[in-house]
MARLOMAR-516894 format. One record per residue (C-alpha): x, y, z; residue in one letter. Coordinates in steps of 0.02 Angstrom, whole numbers, padded with zeros to 5 digits, always signed. Layout:
// MARLOMAR-516894
XYZa ...
END
This chain:
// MARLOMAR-516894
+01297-00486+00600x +01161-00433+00699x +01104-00260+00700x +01012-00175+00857x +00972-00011+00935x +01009+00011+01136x +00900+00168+01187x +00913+00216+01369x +00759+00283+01464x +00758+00350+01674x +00731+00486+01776x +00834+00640+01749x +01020+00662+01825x +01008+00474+01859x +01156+00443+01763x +01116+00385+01595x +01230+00488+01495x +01392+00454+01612x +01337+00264+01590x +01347+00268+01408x +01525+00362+01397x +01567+00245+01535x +01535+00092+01407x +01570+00180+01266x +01700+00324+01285x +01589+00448+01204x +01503+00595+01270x +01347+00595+01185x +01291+00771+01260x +01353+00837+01081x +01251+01027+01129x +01332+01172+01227x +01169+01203+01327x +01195+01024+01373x +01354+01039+01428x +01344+01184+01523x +01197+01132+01629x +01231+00968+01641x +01076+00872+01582x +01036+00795+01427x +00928+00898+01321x +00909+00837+01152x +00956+00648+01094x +01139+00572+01066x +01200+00461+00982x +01348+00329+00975x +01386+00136+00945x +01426+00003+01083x +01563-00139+01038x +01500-00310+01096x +01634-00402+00982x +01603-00498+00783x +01407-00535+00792x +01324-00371+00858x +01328-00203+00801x +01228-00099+00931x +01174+00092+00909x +01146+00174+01051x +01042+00323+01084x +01042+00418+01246x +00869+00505+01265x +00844+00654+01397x +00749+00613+01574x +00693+00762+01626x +00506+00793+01599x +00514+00952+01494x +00596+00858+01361x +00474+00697+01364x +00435+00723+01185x +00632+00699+01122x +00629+00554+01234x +00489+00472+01134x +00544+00530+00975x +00711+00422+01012x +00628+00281+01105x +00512+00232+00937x +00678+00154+00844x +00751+00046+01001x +00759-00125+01005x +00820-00161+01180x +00784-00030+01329x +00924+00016+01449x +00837+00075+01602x +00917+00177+01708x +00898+00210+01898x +00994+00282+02026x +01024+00166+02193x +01019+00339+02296x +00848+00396+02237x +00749+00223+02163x +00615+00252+02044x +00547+00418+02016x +00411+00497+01909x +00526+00511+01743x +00576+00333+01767x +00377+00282+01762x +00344+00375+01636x +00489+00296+01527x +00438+00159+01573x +00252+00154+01523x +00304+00233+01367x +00443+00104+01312x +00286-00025+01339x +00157+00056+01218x +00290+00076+01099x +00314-00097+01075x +00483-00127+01185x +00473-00284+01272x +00663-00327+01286x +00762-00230+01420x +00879-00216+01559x +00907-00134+01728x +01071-00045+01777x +01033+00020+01938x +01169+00153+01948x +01267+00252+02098x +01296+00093+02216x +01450+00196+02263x +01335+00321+02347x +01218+00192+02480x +01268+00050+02585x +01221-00144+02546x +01047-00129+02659x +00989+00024+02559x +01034-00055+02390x +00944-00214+02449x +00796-00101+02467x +00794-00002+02314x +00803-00171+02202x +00638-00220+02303x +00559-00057+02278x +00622-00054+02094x +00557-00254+02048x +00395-00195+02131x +00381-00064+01999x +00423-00155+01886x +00306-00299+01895x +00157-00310+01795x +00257-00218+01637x +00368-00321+01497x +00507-00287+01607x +00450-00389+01761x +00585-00508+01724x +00729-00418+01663x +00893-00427+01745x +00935-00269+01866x +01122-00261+01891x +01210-00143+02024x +01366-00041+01974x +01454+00125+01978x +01504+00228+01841x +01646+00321+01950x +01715+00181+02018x +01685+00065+01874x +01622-00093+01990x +01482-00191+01896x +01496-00105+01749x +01578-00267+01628x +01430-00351+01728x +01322-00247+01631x +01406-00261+01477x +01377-00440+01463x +01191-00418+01505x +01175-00297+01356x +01278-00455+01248x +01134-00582+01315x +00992-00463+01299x +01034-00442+01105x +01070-00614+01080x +00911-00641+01129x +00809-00496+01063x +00723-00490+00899x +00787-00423+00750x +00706-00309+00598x +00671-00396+00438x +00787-00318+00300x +00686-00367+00137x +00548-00259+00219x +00495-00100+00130x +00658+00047+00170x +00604+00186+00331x +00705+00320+00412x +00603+00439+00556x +00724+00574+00546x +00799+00625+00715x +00914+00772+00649x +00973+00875+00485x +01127+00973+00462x +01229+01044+00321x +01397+00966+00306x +01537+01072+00200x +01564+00947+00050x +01423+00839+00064x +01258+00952+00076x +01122+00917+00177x +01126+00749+00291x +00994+00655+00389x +01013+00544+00514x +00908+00420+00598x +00879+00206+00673x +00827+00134+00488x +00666+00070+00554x +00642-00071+00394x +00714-00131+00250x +00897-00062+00170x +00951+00058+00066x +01114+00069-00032x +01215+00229-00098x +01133+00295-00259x +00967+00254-00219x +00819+00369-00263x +00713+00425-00108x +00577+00520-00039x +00552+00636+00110x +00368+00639+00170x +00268+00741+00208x +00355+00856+00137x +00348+00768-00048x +00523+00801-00093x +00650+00684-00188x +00822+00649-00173x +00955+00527-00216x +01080+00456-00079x +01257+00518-00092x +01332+00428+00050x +01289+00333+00182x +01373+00328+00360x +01344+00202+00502x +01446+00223+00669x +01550+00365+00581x +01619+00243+00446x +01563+00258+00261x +01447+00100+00200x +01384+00070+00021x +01228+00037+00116x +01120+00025+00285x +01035-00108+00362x +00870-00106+00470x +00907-00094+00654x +01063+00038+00629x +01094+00197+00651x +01137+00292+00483x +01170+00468+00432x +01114+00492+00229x +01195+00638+00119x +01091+00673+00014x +01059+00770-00166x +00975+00914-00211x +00870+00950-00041x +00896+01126+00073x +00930+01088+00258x +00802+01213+00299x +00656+01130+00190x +00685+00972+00327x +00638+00959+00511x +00638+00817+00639x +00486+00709+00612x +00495+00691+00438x +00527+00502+00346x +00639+00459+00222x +00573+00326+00126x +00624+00207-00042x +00445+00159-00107x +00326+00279-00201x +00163+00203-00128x +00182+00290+00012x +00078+00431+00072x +00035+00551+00225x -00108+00531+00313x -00218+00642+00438x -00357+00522+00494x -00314+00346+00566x -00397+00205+00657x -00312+00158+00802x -00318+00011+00942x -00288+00133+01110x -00244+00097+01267x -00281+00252+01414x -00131+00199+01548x -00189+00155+01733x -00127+00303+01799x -00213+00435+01681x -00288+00586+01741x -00433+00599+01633x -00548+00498+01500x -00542+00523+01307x -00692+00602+01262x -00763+00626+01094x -00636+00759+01006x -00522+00748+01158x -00346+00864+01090x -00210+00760+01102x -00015+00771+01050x +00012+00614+00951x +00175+00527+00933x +00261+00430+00792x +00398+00397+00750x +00504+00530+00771x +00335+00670+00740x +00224+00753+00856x +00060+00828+00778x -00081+00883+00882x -00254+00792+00848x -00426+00745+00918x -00478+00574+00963x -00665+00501+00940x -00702+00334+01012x -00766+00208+00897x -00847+00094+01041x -00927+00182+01146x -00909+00379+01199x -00773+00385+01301x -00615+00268+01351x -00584+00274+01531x -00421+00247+01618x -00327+00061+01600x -00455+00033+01440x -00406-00019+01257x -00531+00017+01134x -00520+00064+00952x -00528+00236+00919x -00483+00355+00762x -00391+00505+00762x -00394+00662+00658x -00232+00748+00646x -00201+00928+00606x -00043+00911+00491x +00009+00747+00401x +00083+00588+00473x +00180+00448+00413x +00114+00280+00467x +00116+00087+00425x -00010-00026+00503x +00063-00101+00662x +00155+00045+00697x +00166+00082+00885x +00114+00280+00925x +00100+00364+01108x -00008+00507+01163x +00015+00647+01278x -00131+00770+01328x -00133+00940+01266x -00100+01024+01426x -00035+00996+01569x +00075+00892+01454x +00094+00705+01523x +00078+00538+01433x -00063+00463+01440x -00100+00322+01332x -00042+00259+01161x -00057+00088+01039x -00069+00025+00874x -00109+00083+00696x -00231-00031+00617x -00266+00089+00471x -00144+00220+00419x -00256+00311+00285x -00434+00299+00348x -00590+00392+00308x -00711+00472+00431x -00804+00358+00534x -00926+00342+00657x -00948+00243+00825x -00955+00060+00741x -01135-00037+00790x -01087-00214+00754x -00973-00342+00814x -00911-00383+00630x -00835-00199+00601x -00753-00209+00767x -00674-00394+00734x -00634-00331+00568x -00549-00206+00617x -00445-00270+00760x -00390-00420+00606x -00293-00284+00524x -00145-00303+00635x -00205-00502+00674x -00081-00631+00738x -00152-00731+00589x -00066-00629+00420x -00195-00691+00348x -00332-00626+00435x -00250-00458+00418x -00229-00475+00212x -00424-00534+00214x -00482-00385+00324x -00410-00274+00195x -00486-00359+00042x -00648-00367+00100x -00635-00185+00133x -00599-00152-00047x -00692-00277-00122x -00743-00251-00306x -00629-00113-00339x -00476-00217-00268x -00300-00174-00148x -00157-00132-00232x -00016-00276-00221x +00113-00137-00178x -00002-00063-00020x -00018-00194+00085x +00158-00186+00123x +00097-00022+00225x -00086-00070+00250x -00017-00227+00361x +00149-00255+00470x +00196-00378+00336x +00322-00366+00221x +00315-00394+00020x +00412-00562+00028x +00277-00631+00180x +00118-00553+00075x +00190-00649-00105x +00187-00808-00024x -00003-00794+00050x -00062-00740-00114x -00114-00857-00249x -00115-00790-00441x -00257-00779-00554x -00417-00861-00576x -00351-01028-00642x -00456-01143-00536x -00598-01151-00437x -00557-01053-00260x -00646-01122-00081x -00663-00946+00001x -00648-01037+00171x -00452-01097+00139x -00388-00984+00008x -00481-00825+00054x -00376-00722-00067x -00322-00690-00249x -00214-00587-00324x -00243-00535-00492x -00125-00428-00608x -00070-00329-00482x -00238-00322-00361x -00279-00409-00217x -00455-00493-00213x -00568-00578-00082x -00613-00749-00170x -00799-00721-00087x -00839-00608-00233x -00766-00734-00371x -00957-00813-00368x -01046-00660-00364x -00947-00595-00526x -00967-00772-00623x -01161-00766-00582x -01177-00563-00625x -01081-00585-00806x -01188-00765-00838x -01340-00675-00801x -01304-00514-00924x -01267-00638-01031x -01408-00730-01026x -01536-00573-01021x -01447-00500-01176x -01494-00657-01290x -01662-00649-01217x -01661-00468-01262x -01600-00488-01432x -01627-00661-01484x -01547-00621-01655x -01386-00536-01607x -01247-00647-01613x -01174-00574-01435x -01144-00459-01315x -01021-00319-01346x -00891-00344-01159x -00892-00170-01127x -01082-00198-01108x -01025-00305-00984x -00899-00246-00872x -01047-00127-00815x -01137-00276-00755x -01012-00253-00590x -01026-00150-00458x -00956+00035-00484x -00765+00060-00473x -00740-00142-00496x -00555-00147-00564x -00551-00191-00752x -00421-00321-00728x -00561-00412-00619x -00694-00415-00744x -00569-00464-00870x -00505-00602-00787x -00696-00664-00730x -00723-00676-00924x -00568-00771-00975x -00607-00896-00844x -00775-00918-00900x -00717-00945-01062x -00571-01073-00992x -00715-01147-00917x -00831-01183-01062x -00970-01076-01000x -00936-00931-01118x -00868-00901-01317x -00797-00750-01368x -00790-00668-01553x -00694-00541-01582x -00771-00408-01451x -00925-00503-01434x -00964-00638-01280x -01104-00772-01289x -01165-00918-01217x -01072-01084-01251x -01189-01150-01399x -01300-00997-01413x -01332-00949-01579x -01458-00827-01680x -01650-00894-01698x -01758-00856-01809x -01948-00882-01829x -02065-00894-01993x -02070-00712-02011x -01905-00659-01973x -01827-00795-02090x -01947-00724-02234x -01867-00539-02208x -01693-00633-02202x -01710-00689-02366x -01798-00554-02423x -01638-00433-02375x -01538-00564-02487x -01638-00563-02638x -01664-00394-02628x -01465-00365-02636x -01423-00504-02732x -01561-00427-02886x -01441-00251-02857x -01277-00302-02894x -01158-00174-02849x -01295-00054-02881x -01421-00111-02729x -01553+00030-02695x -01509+00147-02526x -01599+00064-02364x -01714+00231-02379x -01773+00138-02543x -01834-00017-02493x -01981-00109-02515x -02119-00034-02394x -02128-00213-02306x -01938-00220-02268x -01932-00030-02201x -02077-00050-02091x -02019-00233-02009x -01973-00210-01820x -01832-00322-01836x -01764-00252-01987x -01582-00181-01920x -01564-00325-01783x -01566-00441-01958x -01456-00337-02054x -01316-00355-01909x -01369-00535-01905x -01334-00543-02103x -01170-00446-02067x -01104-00550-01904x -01131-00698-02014x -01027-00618-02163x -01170-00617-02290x -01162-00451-02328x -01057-00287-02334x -01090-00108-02281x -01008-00002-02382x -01081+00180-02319x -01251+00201-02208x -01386+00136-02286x -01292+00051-02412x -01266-00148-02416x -01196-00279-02548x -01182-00472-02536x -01023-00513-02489x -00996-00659-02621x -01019-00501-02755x -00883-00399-02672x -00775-00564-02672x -00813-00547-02855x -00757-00362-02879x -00585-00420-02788x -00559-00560-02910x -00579-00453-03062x -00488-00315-02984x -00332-00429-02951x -00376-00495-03126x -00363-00350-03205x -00241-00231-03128x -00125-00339-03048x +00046-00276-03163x -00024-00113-03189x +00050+00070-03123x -00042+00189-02999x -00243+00206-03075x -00353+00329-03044x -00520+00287-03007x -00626+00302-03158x -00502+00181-03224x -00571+00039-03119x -00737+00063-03220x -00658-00093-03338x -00681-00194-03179x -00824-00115-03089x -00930-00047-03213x -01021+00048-03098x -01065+00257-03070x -00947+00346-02938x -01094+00354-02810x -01039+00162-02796x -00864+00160-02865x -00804+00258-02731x -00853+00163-02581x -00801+00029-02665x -00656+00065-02700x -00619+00116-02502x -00665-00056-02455x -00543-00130-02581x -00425-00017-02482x -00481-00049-02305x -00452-00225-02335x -00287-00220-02428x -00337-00270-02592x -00284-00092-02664x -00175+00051-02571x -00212+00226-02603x -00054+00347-02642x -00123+00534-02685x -00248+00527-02814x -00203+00346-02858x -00216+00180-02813x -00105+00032-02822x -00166-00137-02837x -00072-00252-02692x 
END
């Protein structure tokens, strides 16, 4: 089944609403005020049967120009454009407008019913479809079919029907295992069901049950039912029109505009970077912190626009541009937006999101920020997933962003990415890396390698007689804000590689190991004889032999003596050889193996030594699970 949205767009009183009851049997002027005046005021909405293998929602949008911005606000979900014109009248003002603003939204498949033939003769209808496929040329809708019929007397109109049936056969369809959006179009209260939203799911699906969230407003919800067409689902599809119950969430907390949306990485946004096109017929430039009313999606929020290539954009120019919104918005990259000016109100322009949450900016200087830019929204997915990365660099994108950073979905961005640094990566062909759950440029990968090697490196030369470098020491070797998982990942493929060893905490150089010259090997021993001569008794480090104390290399040897397991500390500034604490465990086993809970002076059989020593002793024993202390005793293990 193939899922579309029909959205019709024309000049005011030219018959779109009759057209739709006329196809559909439903009057989708659903308002009093509508009724009673006889113009469409606010959008409607109802489903066209085409038979088995299309399910089309339609939406019937208002032409007349004081309700432009409900016109746009339904336009943004359609996938194929049902334009509208009168035979007696032709194209008028309403019906440009439409048009120009169907084609910076995005709509490029469409058809013409050119309605009233009832009302002019055959040479007048000739010269209306002229007029009409002059107007038309030059837009994505140069080459659609225009079809003459009459809603009163009902000639042409199964004509048209089986234009709309090849149109969405051969239109595009939305990609379901996309990330879940709903603009909402309307909220009510229904007696028995709460509050319910409706709206064209723009991406993705979403099934009853499912926890959502309503942005920009930042409140949850779960999804009690579903409807599509009237009729209950367990879920809806991109492409339809569905109307969501939902839990917990006041009808008056939600307005037109807002998004319902599945995925938590979401966010608003007030500052964008846009590609922007000013139409031909525009009255006036965009100027440096021109106002503007900004559309998307279903929103309109008033914001200021600053060029970002020159200072202005003139009229029939696309140039990137950023805007600064003042209240949130809800966009994806690739998103299609139109603009209106701030007064009097027309449409002017509109385009493409290439960054949904930016940060201030100024006019860009060089060809590479402008190319990099534009490569956001690239043919070449790619190109688009490398722009990002090499925005973030160091400090990495988040796997579950890009999803809204690009126009691609999560299945297309898996299968670009590679995982983890288990080979060598050509930057050139394989651009990108994904690593836990970050996104990487692979250009860095050298830089990294060469920034750890070198820390490395300078720390032996540093401290020739340490046996390494603690890695904590070296994740600062990075730029700030690199992502842990990056430096981690850098290390374990250096040491896949050979190039590093790691130790417990410590990293070296494959082979590197503590030097020593004349003088330092004399202190070496020195330390050993010293402690060997105390026993379990040695003298306090405060205590030692003049020549020891005042050696400048006296505490790098002491770690050196205790990285290589020689000897123990067993409090500051006291030390023992570690074969005579291997001793002290043998006797202590020896002795006390079948014995009940001691206390400590009872030890004194196997450590015949004062408390100053027993003690810390005795804490060793139990830091290395020789003994276990329970109260005031100890039990030997």
């Amino acid at each position: 089944m193939k899922h579309l949205i029909v959205g019709t767009a024309g000049h005011i009183d030219h018959g779109k609403t009759t057209l739709i009851r006329t196809l559909t049997g439903v009057d989708t002027d659903r308002l009093v005020e509508e009724r009673e005046r006889g113009i469409t005021i606010d959008l409607g909405f109802t489903a066209l049967d085409l038979g088995d293998r299309l399910a089309l929602g339609v939406i019937d949008v208002p032409g007349h120009e004081a309700f432009v911005r409900n016109m746009v606000a339904g336009a943004t979900g359609i996938d194929l454009a049902l334009i509208v014109v009168a035979a007696d009248e032709g194209a008028m003002p309403q019906t440009h407008e439409h048009l120009a603003i169907l084609e910076l939204l995005g709509v490029r498949t469409g058809i013409i019913a050119l309605t009233k033939t009832d009302l002019v003769d055959d040479e007048w209808l000739e010269l209306v479809t002229m007029d009409l496929q002059d107007s038309l040329a030059g837009t994505p809708f140069a080459e659609a079919p225009i079809i003459p019929l009459s809603s009163a007397t009902g000639e042409g109109v199964e004509t048209l029907r089986a234009g709309i049936r090849r149109a969405a056969e051969n239109a595009g369809v939305r990609r379901g295992d996309d990330l879940f959006r709903l603009p909402i179009d309307r909220a009510f209260s229904v007696h028995g069901t709460g509050t319910v939203v409706t709206g064209t799911v723009w991406s993705g699906q979403i099934e009853k049950g499912a926890e959502i969230e309503i942005l920009p407003l930042g409140h949850t919800s779960r999804v009690r039912t579903i409807q599509v067409h009237g009729e209950e689902v367990e879920r809806a599809r991109a492409g339809e029109r569905a109307a969501l119950g939902l839990v917990g969430v006041e009808r008056s907390s939600i307005r037109r505009g807002d998004t319902v949306l599945a995925n938590r990485e979401w966010r608003s946004t007030r500052i964008l970077d846009l590609e922007l096109r000013l139409i031909e017929g525009a009255e006036t430039s965009l100027q440096v912190g021109t106002r503007v009313r900004f559309h998307l999606g279903t929103a309109e929020v008033m914001g200021r626009v600053y060029p970002l290539e020159g200072s202005k954009i003139e009229p029939g120019e696309r140039a990137l541009a950023q805007i600064r919104l003042e209240g949130p918005a809800i966009a994806r990259a690739g998103d299609h937006f139109v603009i209106r000016s701030y007064s009097p109100v027309t449409t002017i322009g509109g385009g493409t999101i290439l960054v949904p949450w930016a940060g201030r900016r100024g006019r860009l200087r060089r060809e590479d920020e402008v190319q990099r830019l534009r490569a956001r929204i690239d043919n070449d997915p790619l190109s688009a997933l490398t722009s990002i990365a090499n925005d973030s660099r160091w400090e990495g994108v988040p796997l579950a962003e890009l999803p809204i950073l690009t126009p691609l979905s999560p299945t297309e961005i898996e299968a670009l990415l590679p995982r983890g640094l288990e080979r060598d990566f050509d930057p050139l062909t394989e651009p990108l890396v994904r690593i836990r759950e970050l996104v990487f440029t692979t250009e860095i990968l050298p830089e990294g390698e060469r920034s750890i090697i070198e820390r490395v490196e300078a720390y032996h030369q540093e401290h020739p007689l340490r046996p390494g470098i603690d890695r904590t020491l070296v994740r600062r070797t990075l730029p700030k804000r690199t992502a842990p998982a990056l430096v981690e990942s850098l290390i374990e493929w250096l040491v896949g590689k050979g190039v590093l060893e790691e130790e417990g905490p410590l990293l070296r150089l494959a082979g590197f190991r503590p030097s020593l010259d004349e003088r330092q090997r004399v202190i070496h021993e020195s330390i050993i004889d010293l402690l060997e001569e105390g026993g379990l008794t040695p003298p306090e480090l405060s205590s030692w032999p003049e020549e020891l104390r005042s050696d400048p290399d006296l505490m790098e040897l002491i770690r050196l003596l205790e990285g290589e397991g020689t000897i123990i500390e067993l409090r500051p500034e006291i030390y023992i050889l570690s074969a005579q604490f291997e001793e002290v465990t043998r006797k202590v086993r020896e002795h006390f193996q079948d014995r009940g809970p001691l206390r400590a002076q009872e030890f004194r059989e196997a450590i015949p030594v004062s408390r100053k020593f027993l003690i810390p002793i005795l804490e060793r024993l139990d830091m290395q699970g020789i003994t276990r202390r329970v109260d005031d005793h100890r039990v030997v293990l």
